[in-house]
C-alpha positions in Angstrom: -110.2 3.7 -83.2 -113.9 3.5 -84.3 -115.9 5.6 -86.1 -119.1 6.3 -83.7 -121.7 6.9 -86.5 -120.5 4.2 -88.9 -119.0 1.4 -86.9 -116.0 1.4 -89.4 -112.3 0.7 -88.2 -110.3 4.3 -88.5 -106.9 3.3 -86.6 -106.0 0.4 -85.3 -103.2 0.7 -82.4 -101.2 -2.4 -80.6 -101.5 -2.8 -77.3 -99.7 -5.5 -76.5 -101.1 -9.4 -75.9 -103.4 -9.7 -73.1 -105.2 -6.3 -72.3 -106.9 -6.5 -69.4 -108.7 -3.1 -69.0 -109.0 0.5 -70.5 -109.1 3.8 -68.3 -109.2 7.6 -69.9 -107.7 10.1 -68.3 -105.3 13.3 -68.8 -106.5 13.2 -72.5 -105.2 9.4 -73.4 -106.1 6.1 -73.5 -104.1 3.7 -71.1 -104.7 0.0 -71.6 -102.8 -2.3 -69.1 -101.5 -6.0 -70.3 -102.2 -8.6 -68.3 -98.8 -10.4 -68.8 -96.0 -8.6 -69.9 -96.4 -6.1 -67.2 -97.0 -3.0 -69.4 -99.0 0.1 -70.5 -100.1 1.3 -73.1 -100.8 5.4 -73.5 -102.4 6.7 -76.5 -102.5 10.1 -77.1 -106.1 10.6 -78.0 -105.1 13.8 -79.7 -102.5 12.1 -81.7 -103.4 8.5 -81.8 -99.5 8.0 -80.8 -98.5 5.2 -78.3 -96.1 5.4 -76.1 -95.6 2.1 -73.8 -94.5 2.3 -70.4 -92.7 -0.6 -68.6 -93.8 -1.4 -65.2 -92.2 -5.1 -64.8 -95.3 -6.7 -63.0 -98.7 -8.1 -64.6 -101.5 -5.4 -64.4 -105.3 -6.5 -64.2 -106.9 -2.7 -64.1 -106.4 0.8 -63.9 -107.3 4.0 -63.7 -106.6 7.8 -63.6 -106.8 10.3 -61.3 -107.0 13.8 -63.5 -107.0 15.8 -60.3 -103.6 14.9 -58.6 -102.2 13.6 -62.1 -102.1 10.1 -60.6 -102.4 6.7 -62.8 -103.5 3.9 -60.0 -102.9 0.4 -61.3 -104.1 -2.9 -59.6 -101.2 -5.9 -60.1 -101.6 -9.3 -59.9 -101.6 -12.3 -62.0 -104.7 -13.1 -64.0 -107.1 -16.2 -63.5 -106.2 -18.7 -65.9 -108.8 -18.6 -68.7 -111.9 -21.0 -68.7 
């Protein structure tokens, strides 16, 4: 977590090795890893993470506050340039 007006480092929070995107939704932060096939939820009021095992590599999501829905797009990712 950063500090808007002073650019400093509050909180930092794992997320595992190869994030591949960040959605907000359902007040948290989910962050999807490109390789081990999990998420990442933090509590935005808390700052707590709780990871969530989905068993395939994820390359985006996001969340759908209306129905309650997280939508993630799987896949492997492009090996790296």
């Amino acid at each position: 977590m950063i500090d808007a007006s002073t650019g400093e480092t509050l909180t930092v929070i794992a997320v595992g090795g190869d994030p591949s995107d960040i959605a907000y939704g359902d007040g948290a932060l989910w962050v999807p890893d490109g390789r081990s096939g999990a998420i990442t939820k933090i509590d935005a009021a808390t700052r707590q993470s709780t990871t969530i095992r989905v068993g395939v590599p994820l390359r985006a999501l996001t969340v759908d506050e209306r129905s309650g829905s997280l939508w993630a797009v799987t896949g492997n990712q492009p090996p790296a340039d």
